[in-house]
PyMOL CGO cylinders between C-alpha atoms (Angstrom):
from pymol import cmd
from pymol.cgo import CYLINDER

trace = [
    CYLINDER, -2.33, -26.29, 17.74, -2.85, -25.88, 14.27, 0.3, 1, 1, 1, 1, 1, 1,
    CYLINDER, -2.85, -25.88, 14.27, -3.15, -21.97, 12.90, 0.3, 1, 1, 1, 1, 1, 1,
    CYLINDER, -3.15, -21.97, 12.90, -6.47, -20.47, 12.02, 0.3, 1, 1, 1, 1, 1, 1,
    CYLINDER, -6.47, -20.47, 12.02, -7.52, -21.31, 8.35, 0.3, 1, 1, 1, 1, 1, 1,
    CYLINDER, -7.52, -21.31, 8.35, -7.75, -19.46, 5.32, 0.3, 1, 1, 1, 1, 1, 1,
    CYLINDER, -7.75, -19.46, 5.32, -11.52, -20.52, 3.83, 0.3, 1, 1, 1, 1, 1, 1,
    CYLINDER, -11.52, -20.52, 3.83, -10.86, -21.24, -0.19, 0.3, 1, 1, 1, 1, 1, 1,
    CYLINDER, -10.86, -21.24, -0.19, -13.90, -21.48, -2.27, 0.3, 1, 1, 1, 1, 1, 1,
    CYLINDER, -13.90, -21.48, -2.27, -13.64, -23.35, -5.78, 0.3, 1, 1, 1, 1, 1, 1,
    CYLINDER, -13.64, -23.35, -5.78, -11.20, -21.48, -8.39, 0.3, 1, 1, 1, 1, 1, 1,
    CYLINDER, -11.20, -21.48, -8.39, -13.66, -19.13, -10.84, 0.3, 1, 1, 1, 1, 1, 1,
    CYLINDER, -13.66, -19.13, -10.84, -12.16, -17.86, -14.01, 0.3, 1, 1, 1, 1, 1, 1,
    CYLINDER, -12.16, -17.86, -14.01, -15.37, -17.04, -15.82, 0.3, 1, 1, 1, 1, 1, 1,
    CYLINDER, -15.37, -17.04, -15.82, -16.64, -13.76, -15.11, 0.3, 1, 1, 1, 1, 1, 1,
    CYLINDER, -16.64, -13.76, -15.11, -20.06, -15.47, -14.85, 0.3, 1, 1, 1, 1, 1, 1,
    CYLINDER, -20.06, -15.47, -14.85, -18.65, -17.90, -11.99, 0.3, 1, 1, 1, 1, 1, 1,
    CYLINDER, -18.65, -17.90, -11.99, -16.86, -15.64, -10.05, 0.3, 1, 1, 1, 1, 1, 1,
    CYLINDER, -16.86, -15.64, -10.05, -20.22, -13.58, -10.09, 0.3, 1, 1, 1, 1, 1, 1,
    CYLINDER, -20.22, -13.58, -10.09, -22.27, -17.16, -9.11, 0.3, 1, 1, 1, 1, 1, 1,
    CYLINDER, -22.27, -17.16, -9.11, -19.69, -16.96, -6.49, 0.3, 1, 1, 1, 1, 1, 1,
    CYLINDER, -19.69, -16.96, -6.49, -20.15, -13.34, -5.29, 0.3, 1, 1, 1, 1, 1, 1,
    CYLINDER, -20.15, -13.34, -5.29, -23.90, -13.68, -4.85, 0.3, 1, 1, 1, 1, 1, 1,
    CYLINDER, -23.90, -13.68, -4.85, -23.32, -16.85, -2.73, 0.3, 1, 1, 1, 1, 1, 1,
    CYLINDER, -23.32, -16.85, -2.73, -21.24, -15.04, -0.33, 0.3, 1, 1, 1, 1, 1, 1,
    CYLINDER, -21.24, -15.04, -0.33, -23.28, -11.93, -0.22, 0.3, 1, 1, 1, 1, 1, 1,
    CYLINDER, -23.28, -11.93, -0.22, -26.04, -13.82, 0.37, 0.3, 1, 1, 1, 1, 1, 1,
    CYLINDER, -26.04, -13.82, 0.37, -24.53, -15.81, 3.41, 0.3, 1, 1, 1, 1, 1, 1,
    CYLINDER, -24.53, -15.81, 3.41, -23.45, -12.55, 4.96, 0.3, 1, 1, 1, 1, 1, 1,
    CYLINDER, -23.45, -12.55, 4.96, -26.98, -11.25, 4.83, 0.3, 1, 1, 1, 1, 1, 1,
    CYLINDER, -26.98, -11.25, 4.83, -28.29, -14.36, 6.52, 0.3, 1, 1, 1, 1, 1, 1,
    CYLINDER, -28.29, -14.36, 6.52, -25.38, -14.15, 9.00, 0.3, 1, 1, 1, 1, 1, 1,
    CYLINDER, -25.38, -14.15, 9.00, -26.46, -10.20, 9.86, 0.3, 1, 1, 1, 1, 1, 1,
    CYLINDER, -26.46, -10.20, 9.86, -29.91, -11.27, 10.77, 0.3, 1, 1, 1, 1, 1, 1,
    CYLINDER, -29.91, -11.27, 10.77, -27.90, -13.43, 13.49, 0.3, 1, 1, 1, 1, 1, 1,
    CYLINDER, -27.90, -13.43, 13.49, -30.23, -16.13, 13.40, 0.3, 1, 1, 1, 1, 1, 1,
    CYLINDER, -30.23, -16.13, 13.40, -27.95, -19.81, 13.60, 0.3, 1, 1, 1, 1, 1, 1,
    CYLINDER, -27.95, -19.81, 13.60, -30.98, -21.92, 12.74, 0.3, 1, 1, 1, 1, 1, 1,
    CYLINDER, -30.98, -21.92, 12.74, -30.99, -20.56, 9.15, 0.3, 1, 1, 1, 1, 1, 1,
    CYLINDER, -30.99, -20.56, 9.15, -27.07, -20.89, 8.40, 0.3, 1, 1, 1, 1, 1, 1,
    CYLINDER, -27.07, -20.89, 8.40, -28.12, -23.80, 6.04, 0.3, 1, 1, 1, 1, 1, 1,
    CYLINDER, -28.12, -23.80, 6.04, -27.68, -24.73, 2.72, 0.3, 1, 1, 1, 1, 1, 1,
    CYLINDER, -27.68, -24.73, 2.72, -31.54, -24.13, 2.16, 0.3, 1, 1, 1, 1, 1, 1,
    CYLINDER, -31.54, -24.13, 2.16, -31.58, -20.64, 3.36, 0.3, 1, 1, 1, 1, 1, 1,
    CYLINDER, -31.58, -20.64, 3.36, -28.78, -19.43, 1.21, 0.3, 1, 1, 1, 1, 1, 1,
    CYLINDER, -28.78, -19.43, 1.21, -30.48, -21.21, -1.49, 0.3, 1, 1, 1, 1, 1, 1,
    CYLINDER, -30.48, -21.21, -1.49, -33.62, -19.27, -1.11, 0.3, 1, 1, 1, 1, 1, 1,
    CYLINDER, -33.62, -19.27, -1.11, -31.78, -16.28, 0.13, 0.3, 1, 1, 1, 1, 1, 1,
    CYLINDER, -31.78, -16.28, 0.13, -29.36, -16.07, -3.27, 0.3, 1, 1, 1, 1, 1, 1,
    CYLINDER, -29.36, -16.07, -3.27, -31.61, -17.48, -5.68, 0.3, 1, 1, 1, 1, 1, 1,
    CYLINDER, -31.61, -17.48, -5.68, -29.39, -20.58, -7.06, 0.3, 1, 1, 1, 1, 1, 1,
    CYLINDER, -29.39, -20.58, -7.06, -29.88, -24.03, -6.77, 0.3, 1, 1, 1, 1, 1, 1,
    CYLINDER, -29.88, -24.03, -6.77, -28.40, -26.31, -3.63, 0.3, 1, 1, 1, 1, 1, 1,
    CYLINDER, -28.40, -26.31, -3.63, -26.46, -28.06, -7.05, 0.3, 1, 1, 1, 1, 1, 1,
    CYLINDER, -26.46, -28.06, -7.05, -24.83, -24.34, -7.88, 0.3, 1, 1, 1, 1, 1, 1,
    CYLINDER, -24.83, -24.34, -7.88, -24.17, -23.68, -3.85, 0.3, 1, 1, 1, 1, 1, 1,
    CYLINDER, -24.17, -23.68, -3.85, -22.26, -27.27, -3.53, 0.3, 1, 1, 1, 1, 1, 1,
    CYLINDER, -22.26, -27.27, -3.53, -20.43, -26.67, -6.74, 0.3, 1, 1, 1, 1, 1, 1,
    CYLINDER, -20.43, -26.67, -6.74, -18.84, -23.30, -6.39, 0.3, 1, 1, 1, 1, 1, 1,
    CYLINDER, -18.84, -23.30, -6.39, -18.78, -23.21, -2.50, 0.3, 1, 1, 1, 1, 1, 1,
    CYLINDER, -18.78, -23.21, -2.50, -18.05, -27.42, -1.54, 0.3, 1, 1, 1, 1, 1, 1,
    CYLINDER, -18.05, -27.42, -1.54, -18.38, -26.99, 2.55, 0.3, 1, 1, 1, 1, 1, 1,
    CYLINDER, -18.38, -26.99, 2.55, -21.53, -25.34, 3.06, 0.3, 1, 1, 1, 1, 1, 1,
    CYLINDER, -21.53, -25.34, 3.06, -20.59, -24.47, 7.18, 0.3, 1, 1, 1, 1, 1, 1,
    CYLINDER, -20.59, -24.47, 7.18, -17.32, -22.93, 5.82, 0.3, 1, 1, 1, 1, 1, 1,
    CYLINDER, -17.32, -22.93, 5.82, -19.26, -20.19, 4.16, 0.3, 1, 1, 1, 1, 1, 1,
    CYLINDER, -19.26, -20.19, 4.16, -20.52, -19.39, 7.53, 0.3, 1, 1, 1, 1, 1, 1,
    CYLINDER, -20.52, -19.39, 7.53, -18.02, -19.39, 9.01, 0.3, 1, 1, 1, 1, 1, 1,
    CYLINDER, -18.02, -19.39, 9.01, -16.21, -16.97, 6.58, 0.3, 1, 1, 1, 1, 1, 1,
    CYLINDER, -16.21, -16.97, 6.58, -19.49, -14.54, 6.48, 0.3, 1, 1, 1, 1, 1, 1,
    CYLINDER, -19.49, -14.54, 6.48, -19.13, -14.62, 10.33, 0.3, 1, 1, 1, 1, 1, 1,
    CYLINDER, -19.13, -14.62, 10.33, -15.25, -13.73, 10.30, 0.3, 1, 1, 1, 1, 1, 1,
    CYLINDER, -15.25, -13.73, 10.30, -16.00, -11.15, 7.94, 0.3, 1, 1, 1, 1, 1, 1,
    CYLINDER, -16.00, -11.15, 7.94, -18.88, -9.53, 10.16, 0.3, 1, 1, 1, 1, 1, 1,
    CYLINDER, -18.88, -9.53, 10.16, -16.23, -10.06, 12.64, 0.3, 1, 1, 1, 1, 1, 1,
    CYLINDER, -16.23, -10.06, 12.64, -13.45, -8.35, 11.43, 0.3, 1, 1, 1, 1, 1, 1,
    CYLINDER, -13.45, -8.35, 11.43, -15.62, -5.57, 9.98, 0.3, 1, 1, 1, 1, 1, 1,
    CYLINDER, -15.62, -5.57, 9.98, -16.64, -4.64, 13.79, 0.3, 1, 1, 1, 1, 1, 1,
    CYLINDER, -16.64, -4.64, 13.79, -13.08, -4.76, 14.94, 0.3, 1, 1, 1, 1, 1, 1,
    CYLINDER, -13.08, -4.76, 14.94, -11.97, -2.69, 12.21, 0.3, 1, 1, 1, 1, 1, 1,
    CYLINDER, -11.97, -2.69, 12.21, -14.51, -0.10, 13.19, 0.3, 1, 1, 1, 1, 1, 1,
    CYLINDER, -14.51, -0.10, 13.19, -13.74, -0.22, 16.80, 0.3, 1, 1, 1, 1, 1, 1,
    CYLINDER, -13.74, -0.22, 16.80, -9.85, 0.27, 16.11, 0.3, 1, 1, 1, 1, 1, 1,
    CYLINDER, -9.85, 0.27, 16.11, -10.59, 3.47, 13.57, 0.3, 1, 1, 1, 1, 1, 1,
    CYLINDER, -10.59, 3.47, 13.57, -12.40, 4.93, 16.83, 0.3, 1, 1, 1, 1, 1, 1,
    CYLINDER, -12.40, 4.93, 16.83, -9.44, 4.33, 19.00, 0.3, 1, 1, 1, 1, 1, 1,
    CYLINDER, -9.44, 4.33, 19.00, -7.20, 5.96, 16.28, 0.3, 1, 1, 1, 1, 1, 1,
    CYLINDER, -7.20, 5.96, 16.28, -10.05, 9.15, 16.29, 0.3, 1, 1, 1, 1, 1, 1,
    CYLINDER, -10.05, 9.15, 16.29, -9.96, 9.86, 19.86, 0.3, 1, 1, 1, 1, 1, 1,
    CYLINDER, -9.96, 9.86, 19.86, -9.33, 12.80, 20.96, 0.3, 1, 1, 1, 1, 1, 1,
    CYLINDER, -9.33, 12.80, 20.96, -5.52, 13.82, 22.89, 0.3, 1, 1, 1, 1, 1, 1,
    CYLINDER, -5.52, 13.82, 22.89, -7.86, 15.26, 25.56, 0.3, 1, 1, 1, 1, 1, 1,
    CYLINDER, -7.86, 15.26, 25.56, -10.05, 12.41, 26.32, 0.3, 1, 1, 1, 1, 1, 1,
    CYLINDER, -10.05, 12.41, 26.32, -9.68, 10.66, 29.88, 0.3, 1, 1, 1, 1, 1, 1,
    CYLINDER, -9.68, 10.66, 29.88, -9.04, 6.88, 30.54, 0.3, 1, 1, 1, 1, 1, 1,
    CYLINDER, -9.04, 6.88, 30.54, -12.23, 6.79, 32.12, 0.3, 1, 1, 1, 1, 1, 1,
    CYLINDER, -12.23, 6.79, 32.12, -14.06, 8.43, 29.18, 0.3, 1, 1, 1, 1, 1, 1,
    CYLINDER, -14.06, 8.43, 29.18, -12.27, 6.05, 27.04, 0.3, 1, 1, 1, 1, 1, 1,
    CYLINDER, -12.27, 6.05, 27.04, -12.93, 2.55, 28.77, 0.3, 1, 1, 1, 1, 1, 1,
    CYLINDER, -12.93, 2.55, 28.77, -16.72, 3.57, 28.82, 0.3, 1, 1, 1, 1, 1, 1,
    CYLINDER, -16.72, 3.57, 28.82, -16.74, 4.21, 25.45, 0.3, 1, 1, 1, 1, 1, 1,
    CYLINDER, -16.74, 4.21, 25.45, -15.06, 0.81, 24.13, 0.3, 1, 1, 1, 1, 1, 1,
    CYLINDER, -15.06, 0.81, 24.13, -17.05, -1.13, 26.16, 0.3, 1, 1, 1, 1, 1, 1,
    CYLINDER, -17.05, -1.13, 26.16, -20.61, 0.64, 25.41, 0.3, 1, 1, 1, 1, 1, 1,
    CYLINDER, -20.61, 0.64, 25.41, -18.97, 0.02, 21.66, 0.3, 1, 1, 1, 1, 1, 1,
    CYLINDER, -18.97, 0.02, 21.66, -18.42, -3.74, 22.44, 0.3, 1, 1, 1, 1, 1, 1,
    CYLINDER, -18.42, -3.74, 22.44, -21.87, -4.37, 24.49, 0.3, 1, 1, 1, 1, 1, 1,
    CYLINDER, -21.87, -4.37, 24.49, -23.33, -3.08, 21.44, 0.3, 1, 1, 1, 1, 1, 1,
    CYLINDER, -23.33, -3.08, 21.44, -21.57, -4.96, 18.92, 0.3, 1, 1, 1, 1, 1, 1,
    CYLINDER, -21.57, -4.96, 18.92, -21.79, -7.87, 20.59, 0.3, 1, 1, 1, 1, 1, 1,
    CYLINDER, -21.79, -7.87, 20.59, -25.99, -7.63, 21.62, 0.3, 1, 1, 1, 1, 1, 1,
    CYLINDER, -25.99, -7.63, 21.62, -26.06, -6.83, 17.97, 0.3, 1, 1, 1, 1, 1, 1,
    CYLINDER, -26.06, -6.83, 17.97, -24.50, -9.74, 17.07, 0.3, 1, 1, 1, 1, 1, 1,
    CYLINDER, -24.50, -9.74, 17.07, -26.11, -12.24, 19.62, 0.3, 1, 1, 1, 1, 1, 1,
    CYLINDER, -26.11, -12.24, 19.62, -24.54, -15.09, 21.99, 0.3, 1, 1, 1, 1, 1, 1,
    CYLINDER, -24.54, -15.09, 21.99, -26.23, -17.82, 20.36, 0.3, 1, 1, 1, 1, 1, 1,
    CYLINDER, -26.23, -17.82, 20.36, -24.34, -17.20, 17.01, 0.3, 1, 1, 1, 1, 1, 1,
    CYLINDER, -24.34, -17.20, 17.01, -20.50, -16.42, 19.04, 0.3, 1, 1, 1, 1, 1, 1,
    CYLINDER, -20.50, -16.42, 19.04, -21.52, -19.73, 19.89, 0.3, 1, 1, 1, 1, 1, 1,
    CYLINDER, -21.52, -19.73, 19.89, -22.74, -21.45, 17.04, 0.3, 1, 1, 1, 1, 1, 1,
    CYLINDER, -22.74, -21.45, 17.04, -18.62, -19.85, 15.55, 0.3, 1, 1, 1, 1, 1, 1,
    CYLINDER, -18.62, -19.85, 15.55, -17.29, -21.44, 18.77, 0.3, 1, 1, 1, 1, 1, 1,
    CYLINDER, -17.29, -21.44, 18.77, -18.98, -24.80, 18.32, 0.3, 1, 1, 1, 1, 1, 1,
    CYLINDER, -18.98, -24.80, 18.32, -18.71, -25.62, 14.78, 0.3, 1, 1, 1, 1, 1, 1,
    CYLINDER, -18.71, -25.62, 14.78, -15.31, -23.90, 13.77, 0.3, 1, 1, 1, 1, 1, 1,
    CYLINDER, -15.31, -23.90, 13.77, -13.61, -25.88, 16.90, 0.3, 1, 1, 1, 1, 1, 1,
    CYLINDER, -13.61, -25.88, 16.90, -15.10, -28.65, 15.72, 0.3, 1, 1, 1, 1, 1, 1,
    CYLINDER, -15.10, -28.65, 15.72, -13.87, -29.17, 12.40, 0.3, 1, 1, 1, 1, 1, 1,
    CYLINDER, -13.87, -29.17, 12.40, -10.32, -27.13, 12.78, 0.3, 1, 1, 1, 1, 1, 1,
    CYLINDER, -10.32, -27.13, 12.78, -9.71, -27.33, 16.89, 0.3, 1, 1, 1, 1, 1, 1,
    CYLINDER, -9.71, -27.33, 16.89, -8.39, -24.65, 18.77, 0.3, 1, 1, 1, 1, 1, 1,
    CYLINDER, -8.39, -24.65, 18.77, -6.09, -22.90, 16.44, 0.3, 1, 1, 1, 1, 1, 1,
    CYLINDER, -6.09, -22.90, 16.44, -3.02, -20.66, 17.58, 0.3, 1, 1, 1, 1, 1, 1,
    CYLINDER, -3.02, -20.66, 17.58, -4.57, -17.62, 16.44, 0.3, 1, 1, 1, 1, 1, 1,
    CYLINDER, -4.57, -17.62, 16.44, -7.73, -17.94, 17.17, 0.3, 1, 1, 1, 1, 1, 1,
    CYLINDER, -7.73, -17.94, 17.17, -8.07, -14.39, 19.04, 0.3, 1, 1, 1, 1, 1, 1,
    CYLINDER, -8.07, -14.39, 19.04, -5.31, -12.64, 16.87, 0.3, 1, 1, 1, 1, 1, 1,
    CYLINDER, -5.31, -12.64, 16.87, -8.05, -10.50, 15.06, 0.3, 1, 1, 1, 1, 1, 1,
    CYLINDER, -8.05, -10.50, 15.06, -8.20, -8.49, 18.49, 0.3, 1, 1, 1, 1, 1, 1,
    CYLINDER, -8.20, -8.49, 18.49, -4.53, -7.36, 17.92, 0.3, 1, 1, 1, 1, 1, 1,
    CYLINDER, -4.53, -7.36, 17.92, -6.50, -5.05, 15.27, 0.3, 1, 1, 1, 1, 1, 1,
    CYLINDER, -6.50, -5.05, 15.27, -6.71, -2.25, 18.34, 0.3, 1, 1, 1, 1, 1, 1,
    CYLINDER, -6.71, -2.25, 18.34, -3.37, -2.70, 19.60, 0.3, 1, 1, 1, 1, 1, 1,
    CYLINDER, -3.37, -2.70, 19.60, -1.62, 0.14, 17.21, 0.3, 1, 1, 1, 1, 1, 1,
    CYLINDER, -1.62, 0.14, 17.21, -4.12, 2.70, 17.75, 0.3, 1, 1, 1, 1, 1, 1,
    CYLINDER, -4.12, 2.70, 17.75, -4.31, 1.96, 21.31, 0.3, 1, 1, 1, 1, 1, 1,
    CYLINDER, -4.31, 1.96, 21.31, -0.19, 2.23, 21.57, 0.3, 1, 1, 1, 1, 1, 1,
    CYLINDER, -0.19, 2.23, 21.57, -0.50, 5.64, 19.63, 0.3, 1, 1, 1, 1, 1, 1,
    CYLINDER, -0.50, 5.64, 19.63, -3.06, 6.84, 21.47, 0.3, 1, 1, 1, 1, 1, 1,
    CYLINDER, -3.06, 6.84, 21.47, -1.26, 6.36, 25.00, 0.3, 1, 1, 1, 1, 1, 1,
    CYLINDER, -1.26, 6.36, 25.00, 1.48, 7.98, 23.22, 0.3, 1, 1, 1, 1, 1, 1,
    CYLINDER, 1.48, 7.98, 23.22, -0.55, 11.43, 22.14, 0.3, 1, 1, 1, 1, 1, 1,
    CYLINDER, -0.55, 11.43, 22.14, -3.07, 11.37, 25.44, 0.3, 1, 1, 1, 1, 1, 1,
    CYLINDER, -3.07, 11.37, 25.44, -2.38, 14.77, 27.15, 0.3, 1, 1, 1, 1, 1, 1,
    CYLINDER, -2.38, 14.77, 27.15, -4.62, 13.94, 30.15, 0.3, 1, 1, 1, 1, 1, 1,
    CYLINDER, -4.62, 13.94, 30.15, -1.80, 12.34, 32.15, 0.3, 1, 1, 1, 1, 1, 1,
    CYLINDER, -1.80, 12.34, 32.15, -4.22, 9.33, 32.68, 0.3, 1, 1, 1, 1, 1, 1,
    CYLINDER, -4.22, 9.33, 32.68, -3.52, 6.75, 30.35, 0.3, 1, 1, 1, 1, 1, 1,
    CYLINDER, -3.52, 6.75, 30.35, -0.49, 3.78, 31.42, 0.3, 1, 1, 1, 1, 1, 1,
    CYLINDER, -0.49, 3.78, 31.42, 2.12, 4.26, 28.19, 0.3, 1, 1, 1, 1, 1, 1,
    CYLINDER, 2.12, 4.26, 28.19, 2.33, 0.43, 27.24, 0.3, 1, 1, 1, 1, 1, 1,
    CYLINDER, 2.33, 0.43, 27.24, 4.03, -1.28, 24.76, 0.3, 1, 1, 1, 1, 1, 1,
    CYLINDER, 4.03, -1.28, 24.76, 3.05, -3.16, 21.89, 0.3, 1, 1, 1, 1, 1, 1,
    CYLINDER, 3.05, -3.16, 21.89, 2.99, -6.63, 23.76, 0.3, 1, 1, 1, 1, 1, 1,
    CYLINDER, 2.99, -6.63, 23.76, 1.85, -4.99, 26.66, 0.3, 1, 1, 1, 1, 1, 1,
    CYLINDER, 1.85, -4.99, 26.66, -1.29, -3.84, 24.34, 0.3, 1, 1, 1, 1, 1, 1,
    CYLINDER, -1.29, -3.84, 24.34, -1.85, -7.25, 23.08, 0.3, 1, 1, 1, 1, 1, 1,
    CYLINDER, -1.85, -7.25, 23.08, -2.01, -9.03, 26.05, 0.3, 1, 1, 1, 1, 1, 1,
    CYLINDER, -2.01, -9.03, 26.05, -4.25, -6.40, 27.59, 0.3, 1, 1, 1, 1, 1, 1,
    CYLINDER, -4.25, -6.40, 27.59, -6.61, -6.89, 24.71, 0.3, 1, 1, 1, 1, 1, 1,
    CYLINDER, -6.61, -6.89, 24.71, -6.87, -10.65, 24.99, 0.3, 1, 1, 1, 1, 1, 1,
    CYLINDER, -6.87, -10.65, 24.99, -7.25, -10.31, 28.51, 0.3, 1, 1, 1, 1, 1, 1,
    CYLINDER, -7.25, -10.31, 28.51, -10.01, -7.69, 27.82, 0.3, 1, 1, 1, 1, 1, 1,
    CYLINDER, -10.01, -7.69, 27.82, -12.22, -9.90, 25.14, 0.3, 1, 1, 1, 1, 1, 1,
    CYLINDER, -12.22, -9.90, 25.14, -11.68, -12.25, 28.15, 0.3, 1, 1, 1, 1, 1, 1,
    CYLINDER, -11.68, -12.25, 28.15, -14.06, -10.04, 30.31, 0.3, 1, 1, 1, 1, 1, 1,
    CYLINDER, -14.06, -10.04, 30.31, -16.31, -8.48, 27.79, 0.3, 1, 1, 1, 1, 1, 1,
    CYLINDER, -16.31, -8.48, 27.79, -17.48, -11.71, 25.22, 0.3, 1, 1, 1, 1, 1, 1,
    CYLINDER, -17.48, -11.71, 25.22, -16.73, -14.87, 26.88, 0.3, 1, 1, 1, 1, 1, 1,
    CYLINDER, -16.73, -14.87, 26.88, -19.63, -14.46, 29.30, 0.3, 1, 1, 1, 1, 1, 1,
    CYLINDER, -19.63, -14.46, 29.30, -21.74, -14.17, 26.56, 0.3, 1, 1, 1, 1, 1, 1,
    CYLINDER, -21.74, -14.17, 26.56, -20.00, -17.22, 24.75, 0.3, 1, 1, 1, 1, 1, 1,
    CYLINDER, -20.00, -17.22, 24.75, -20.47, -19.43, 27.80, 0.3, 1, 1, 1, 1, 1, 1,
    CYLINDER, -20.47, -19.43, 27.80, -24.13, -18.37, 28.76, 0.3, 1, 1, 1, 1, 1, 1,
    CYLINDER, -24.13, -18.37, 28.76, -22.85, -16.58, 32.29, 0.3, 1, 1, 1, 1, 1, 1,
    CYLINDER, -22.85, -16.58, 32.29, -25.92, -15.02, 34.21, 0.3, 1, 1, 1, 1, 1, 1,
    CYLINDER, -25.92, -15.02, 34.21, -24.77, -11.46, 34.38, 0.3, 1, 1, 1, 1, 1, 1,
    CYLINDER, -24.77, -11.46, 34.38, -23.49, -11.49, 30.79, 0.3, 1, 1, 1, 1, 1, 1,
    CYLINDER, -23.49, -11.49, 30.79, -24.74, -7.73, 29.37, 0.3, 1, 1, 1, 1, 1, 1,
    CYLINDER, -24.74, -7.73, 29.37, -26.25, -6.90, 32.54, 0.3, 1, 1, 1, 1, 1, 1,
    CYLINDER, -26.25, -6.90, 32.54, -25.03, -3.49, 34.42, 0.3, 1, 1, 1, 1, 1, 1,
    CYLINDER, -25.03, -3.49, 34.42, -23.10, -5.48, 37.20, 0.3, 1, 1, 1, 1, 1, 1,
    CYLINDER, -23.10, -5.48, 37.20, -21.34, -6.80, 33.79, 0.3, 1, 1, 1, 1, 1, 1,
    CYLINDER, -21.34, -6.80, 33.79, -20.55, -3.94, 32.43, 0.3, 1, 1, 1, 1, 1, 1,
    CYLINDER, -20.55, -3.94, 32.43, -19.31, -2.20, 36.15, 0.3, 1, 1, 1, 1, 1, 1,
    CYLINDER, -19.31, -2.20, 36.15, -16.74, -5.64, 36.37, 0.3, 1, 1, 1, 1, 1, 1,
    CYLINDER, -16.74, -5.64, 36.37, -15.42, -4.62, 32.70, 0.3, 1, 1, 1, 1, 1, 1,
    CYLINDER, -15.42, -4.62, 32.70, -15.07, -1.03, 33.47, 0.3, 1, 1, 1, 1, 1, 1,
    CYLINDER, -15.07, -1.03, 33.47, -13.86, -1.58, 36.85, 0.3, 1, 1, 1, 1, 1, 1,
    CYLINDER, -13.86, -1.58, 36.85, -10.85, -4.15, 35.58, 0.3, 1, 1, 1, 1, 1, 1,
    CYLINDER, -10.85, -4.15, 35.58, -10.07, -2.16, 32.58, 0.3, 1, 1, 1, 1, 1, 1,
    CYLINDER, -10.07, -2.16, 32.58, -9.72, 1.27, 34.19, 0.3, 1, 1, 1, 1, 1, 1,
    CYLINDER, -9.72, 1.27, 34.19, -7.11, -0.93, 36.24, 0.3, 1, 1, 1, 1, 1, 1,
    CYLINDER, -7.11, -0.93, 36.24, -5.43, -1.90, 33.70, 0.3, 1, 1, 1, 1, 1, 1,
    CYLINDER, -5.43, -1.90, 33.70, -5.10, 0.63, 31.72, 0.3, 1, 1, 1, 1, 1, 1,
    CYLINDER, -5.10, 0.63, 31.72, -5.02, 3.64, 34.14, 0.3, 1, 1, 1, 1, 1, 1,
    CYLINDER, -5.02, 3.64, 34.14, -2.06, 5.41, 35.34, 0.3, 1, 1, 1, 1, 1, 1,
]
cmd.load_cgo(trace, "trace")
């Protein structure tokens, strides 16, 4: 499998372009927060940023790919919030305290976010670049503070893991907690959901 991509827009060296080019992707990122897939189009970022479907072609070429990249973004943003939490915790919280709290974070996130548009990433970024080998590596963002945190717990209830232990945890984790969402499962976000998550993670991640 092919590794994931890094989106390139068109080269700007005129402080004018490059600010033609900032609106665009501001723009698509505002569109992509209202988490809406039937306006990630060329016309709606038109509208939404004020330039012509010309300029948008021109500075961005694949209109999907800036999508894509707002949804990343979005993405990564989330994680990177979620992993700053882990690193905050407290030495005194409990595993059980701690596994409620991550996934009442990632319920949240991802009801924020909405199924329809993990799917529309699924669907269209599989579609043009397959499968790629590291596809899920922006979860490895809580592995460090996760490792730590095991490390400086002082309740006696956290498993001390290692660094690949983390990762796979974590993989196995997003596993539990988005892919129902991503593959339209009946009890995705419902409280027998959330028990399953808990339940699994505590084991896991429990001493």
């Amino acid at each position: 499998m092919p590794e994931n991509p890094k989106f390139h827009f068109i080269d700007v060296k005129q402080d004018r372009s490059k600010k033609t080019l900032d609106d665009l992707l501001e723009a698509a990122c505002e569109i992509v927060e209202a988490a809406n897939p039937a306006t990630f189009t060329s016309r709606q970022l038109a509208d939404k940023s004020g330039y012509s479907k010309g300029t948008l072609n021109k500075r961005l070429g694949s209109i999907e790919n800036v999508f894509l990249w707002a949804l990343a973004r979005g993405r990564d943003f989330k994680a990177n919030q979620t992993a700053n939490m882990i690193a905050q915790f407290d030495p005194q919280i409990t595993i059980h305290d701690f596994v409620e709290t991550f996934v009442d974070t990632c319920f949240g996130f991802i009801n924020s976010t909405t199924a329809k548009v993990i799917k529309f990433h699924d669907q269209k970024f599989t579609k043009v670049y397959g499968l790629t080998t590291d596809y899920f590596d922006w979860i490895n963002v809580f592995v460090a503070p996760y490792v730590k945190l095991c490390q400086r717990n002082q309740t006696n209830t956290f498993k001390v893991v290692s660094i690949d232990e983390a990762r796979f945890m974590f993989k196995a984790i997003h596993a539990i907690v988005e892919r129902p969402f991503a593959t339209n499962d009946p009890i995705a976000g419902t409280a027998e959901h959330r028990r399953i998550v808990v339940e699994m993670m505590t084991r896991l991640m429990a001493k």
